[in-house]
C-alpha positions in Angstrom: 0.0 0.0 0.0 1.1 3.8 -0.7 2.3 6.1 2.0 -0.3 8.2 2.7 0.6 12.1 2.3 -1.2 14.3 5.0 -1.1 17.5 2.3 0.4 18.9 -1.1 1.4 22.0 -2.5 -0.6 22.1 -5.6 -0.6 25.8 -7.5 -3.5 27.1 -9.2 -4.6 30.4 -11.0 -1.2 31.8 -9.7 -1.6 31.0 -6.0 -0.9 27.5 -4.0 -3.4 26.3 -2.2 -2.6 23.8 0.4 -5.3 20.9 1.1 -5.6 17.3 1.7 -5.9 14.6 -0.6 -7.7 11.4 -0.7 -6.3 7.7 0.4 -4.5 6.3 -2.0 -6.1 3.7 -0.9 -9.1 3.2 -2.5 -11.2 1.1 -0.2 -9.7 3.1 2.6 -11.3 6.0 4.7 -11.0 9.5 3.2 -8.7 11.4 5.1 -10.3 14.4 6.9 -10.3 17.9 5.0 -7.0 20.3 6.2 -6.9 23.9 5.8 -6.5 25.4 2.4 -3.9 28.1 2.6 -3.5 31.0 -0.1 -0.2 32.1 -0.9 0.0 34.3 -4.0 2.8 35.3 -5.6 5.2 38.3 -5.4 3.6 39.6 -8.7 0.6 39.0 -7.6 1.3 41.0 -4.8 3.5 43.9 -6.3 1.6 44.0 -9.4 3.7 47.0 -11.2 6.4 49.7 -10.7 4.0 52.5 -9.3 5.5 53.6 -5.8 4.6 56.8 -6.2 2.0 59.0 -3.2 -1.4 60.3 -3.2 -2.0 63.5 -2.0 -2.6 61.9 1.2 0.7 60.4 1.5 -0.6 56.4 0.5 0.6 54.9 -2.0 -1.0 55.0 -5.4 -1.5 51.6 -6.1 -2.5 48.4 -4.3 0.1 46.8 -3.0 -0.6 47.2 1.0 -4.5 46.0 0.4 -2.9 43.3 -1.8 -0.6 42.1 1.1 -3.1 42.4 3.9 -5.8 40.7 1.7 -4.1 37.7 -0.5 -2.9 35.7 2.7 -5.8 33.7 3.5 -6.7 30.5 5.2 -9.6 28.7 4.7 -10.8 32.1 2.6 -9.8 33.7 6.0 -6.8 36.3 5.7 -3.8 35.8 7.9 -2.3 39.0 7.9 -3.6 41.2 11.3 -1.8 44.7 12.1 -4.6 46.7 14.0 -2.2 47.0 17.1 0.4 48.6 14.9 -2.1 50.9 13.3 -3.4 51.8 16.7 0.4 53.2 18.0 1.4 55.1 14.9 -1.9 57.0 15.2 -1.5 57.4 19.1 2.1 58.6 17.7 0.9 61.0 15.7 -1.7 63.2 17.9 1.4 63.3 21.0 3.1 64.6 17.8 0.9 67.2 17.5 -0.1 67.9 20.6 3.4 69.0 21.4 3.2 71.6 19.2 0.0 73.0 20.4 -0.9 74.6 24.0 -1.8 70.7 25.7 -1.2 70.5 28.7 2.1 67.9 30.2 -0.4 65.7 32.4 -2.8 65.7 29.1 -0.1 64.4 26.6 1.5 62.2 29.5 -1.6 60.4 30.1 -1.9 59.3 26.1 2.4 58.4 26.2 2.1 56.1 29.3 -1.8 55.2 29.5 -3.4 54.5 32.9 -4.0 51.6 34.4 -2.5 49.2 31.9 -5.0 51.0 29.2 -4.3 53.4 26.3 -6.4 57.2 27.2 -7.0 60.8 26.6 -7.0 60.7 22.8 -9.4 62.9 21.2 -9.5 59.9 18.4 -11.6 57.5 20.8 -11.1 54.3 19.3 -7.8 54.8 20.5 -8.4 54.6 24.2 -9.4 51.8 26.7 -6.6 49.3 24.7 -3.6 47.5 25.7 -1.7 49.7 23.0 0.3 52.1 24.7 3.2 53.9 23.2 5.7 54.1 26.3 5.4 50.4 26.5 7.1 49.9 23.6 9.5 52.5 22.6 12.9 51.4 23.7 11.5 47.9 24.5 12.7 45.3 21.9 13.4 41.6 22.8 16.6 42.0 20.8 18.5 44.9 22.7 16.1 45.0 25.5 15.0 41.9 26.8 11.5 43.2 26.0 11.4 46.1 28.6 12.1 49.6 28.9 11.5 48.8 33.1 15.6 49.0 33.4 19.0 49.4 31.8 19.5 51.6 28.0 16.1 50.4 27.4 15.4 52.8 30.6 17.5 55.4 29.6 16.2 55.9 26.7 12.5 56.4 27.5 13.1 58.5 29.8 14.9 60.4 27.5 11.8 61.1 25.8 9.8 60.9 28.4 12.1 64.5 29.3 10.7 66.1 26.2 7.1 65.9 27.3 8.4 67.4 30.5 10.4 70.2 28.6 7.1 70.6 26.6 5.7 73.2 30.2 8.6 75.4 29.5 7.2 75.8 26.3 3.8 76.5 27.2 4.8 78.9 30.1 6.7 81.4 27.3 3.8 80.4 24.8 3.9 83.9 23.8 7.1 85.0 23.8 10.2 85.7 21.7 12.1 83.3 21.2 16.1 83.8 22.1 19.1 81.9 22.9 18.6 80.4 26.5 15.4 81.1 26.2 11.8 79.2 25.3 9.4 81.0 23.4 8.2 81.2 19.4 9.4 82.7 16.5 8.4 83.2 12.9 10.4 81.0 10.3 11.1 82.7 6.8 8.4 80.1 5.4 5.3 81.7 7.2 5.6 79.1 9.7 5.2 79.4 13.4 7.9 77.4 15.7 7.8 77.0 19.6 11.1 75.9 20.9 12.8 75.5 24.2 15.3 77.3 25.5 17.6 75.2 23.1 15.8 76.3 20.4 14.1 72.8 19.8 11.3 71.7 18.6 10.2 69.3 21.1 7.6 67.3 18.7 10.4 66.8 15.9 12.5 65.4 18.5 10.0 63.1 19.8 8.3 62.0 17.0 11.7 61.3 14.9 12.8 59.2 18.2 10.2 56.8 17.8 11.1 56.3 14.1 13.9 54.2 15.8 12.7 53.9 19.5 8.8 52.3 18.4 8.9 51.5 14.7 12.5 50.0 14.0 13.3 48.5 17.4 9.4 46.7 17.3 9.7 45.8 13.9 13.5 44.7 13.2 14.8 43.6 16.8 11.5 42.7 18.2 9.1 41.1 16.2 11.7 40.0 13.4 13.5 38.4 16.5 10.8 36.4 17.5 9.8 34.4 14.6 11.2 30.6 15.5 10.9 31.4 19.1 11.0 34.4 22.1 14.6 35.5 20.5 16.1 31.9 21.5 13.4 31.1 24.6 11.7 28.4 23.6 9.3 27.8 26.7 6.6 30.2 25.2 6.5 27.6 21.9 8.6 26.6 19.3 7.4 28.7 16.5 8.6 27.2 13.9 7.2 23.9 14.6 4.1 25.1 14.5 4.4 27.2 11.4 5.7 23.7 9.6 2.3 22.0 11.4 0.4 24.7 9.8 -1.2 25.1 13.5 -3.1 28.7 14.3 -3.2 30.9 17.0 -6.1 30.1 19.2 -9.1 31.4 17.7 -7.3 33.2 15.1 -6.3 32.4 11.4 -2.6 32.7 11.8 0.6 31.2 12.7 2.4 32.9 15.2 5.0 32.9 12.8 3.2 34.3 10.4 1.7 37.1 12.4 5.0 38.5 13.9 6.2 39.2 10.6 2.9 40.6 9.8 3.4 43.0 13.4 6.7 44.3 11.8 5.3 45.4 8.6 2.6 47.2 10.3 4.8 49.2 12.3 6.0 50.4 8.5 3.2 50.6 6.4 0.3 50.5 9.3 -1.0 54.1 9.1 0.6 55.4 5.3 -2.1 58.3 5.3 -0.4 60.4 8.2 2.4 58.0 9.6 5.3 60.8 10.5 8.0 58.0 11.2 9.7 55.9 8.8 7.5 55.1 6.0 6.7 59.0 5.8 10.5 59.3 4.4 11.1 55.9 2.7 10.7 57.8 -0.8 12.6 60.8 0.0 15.6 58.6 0.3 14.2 56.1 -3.1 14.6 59.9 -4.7 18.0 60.1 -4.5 20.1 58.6 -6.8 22.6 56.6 -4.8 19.7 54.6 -3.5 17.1 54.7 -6.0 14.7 51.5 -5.4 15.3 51.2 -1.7 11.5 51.8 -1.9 11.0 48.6 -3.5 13.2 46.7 -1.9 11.6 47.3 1.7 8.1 46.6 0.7 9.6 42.9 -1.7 11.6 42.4 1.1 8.4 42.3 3.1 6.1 40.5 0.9 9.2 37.5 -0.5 10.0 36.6 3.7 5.7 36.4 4.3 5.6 33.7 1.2 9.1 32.4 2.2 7.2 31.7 5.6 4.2 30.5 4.2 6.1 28.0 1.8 8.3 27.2 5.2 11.3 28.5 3.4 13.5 29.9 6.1 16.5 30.5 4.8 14.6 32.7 2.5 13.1 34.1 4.7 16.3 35.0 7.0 17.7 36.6 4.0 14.6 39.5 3.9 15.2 39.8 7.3 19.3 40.9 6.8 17.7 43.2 3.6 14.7 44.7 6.1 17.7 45.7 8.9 19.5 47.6 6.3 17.2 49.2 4.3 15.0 50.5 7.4 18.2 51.7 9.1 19.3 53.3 5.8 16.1 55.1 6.0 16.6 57.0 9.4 20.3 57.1 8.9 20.6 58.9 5.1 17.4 61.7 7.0 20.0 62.5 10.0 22.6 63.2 7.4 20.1 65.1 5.2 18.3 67.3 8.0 22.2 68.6 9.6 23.3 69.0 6.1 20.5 71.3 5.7 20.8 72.8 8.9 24.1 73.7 8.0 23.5 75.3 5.2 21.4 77.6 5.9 23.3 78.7 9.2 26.0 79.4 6.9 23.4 81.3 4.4 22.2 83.9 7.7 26.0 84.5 8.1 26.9 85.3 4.9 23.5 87.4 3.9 19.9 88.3 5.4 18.6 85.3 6.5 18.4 84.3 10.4 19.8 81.2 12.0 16.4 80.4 13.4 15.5 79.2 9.7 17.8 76.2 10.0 16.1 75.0 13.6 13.2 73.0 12.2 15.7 70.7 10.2 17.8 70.6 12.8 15.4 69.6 15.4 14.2 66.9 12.6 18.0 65.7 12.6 18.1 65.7 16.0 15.3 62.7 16.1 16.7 61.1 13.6 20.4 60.7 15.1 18.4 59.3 18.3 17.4 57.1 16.2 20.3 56.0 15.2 20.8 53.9 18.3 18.7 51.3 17.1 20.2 50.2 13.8 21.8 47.3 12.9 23.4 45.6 10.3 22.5 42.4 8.2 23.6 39.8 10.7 22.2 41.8 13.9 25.3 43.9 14.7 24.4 47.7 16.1 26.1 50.2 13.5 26.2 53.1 16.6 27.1 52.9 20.1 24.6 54.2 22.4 28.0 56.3 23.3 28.9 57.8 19.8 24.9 58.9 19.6 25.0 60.5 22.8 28.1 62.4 21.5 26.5 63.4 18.6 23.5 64.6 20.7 26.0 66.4 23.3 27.4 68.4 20.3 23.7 69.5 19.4 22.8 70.5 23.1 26.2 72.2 24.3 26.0 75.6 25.5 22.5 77.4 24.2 22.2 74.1 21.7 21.1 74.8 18.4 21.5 78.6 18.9 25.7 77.7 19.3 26.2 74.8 16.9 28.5 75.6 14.4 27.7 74.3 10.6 31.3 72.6 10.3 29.8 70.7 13.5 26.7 69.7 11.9 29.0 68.5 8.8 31.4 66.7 10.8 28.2 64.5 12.6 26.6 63.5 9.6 30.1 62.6 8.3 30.8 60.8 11.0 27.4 59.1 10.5 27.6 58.6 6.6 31.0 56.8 7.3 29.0 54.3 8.8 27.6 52.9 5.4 24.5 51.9 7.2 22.1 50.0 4.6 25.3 47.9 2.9 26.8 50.2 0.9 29.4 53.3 1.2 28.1 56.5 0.8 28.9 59.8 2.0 27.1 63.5 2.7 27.7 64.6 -0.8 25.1 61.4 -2.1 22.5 63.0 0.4 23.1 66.6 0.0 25.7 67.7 -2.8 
């Protein structure tokens, strides 16, 4: 008699469909019906060139509904995000609100939640869930053992936990001038309106460009990429991979665990396009330059060729998106520091050399600020941290000496993001000149 085969791969229409088949033995029982899994194919998935925005900042195409939809299980899709969604838009109204007259308690209460429980969002649906953002900034199971409670992880909260704190300062001289050593507003040559602390910085660029790094690259590259076999090499929560290769679900859901930590990563990416102001807000500005023109691309294949490596239990191809998603994430955050001190520096020089002001070159600089925070949290393809939590807090000391961004000199700002294009973060060399010429 035949050895009877539990499932096959068969493909069909473009997409394979896994399913039981009948006894080869004829007079034998039927074998009971498995689960019929969908997995399309990268084409199917990324069905052109078009990564081009909308207005609204979304991609004009697709391909996110595509990935989120064309997973399925039993007709049941296996991709789930909402936790994701619901931080990147608690992320963005503590963005705002510290750049608006809200009080510290009142943007404090919707960082740390109360109670266990996410609250105070004018955006109800976001409140009364387990989603907080504190929880998880600084917290991967990678650098942090999956807690911010002690050690860097600590630190580094609390770090921005100080620029909600700063943020009274800023209220208290709401209404006034704006000088060195001192908090206040000013008007930038662009019509805008800034409020800045004493050190002339903007404390919502410096908190919001400190979670690209601290919640959506730590979560998604060293947390959830980190815990796809197991609890980053803990097994006594469940051997992951075994039941990814079993094809067994979550209770009550229609996933593998596997299967739904890569999904968590790619929602702290592409889980709120419309008005997300952390990473995947700037993926194209640095897929517009031409030393790394298709890094756009790459992300988002990189993304969708690991989630059918995983569904086709194909691990090593799947551990191969993961070296490209550390790279080209990090490249991301690392090629904006440079950009946003380039900038800075440029037009500090401009207001010495002509009529501009050195206030003009504060919003960038605050931006670049973030984004060298950030910086802590990158690592290579095989794991290894480009930055030590050291040379960042240099580069930070040099921004904050003496009245801060009022006192920084350009050839400062030029020798930090040379010092941070040196690093070749994303697996290839490049220097200041291939982000700003």
């Amino acid at each position: 008699m035949k050895i009877k085969s539990l499932f096959k791969i068969v493909c069909l229409s473009g997409a394979f469909i896994l399913g039981s088949c009948s006894s080869d033995d004829d007079n034998g029982p039927a074998e009971p019906a498995g689960p019929v899994l969908n997995i399309p194919n990268l084409e199917q998935v990324i069905t052109g060139d078009d990564f081009s925005r909308a207005d609204n900042g979304d991609y004009n195409n697709d391909y996110i509904s595509n990935y989120s939809t064309l997973f399925t299980r039993d007709g049941n899709s296996t991709v789930s995000f909402s936790g994701q969604t619901t931080r990147l838009m608690q992320a963005v109204e503590i963005g705002k609100n510290l750049k608006s007259e809200t009080s510290v308690a009142d943007i404090r209460l919707k960082f740390e939640g109360q109670d266990g429980e996410s609250a105070g969002f004018t955006d109800t649906s976001l409140n009364g869930t387990t989603k907080i953002v504190r929880s998880k900034s600084s917290s991967s199971i990678d650098l942090f053992n999956g807690s911010n409670a002690s050690g860097q992880g600590q630190i580094n909260v609390n770090a921005i936990d100080a620029f909600i704190t700063g943020h009274q300062d800023v209220l208290d001289n709401w209404m006034t001038t704006a000088a060195s050593g001192q908090a206040g507003t000013f008007g930038d040559s662009d019509g805008s309106t800034r409020y800045v602390d004493a050190k002339g910085r903007e404390l919502d660029q410096l908190f919001t460009k400190s979670l690209a790094g601290a919640l959506a690259y730590d979560q998604a590259v060293n947390h959830y990429l980190n815990r796809l076999d197991n609890e980053n090499g803990d097994t006594s929560n469940g051997d992951y991979r075994a039941l990814n290769d079993a094809g067994t679900v979550a209770e009550d859901k229609s996933y593998t665990t596997m299967e739904h930590h890569w999904d968590e990563a790619f929602g702290y990416i592409y889980g709120n396009t419309s008005s997300q102001n952390l990473i995947y807000k700037y993926i194209d500005n640095v897929d517009g330059l031409s030393k790394f023109a298709g890094t756009e691309r790459q992300i988002f294949e990189a993304f969708v060729t690991g989630r059918i490596a995983i569904a086709e239990k194909n691990y090593t191809l799947r551990d191969t998106q993961i070296g490209v998603l550390r790279e080209k994430l990090g490249l991301v955050i690392a090629v904006r520091a440079v950009h946003y001190l380039s900038a800075g520096a440029k037009i500090i020089d401009a207001a010495g050399a002509g009529p501009g002001k050195r206030e003009d070159a504060f919003h960038d600089l605050c931006e670049g600020y973030g984004f060298v925070n950030s910086l802590r949290y990158l690592v290579n393809a095989t794991g290894a941290k480009y930055f030590t939590d050291a040379e960042v807090d240099g580069f930070l000391s040099t921004l904050d000496a003496g009245n801060g961004l009022w006192d920084v000199t350009s050839t400062q700002l030029r020798d930090t993001a040379d010092a941070i294009a040196a690093k070749s973060v994303g697996g290839l060399s490049w220097t200041l000149d291939d982000v700003n010429p």
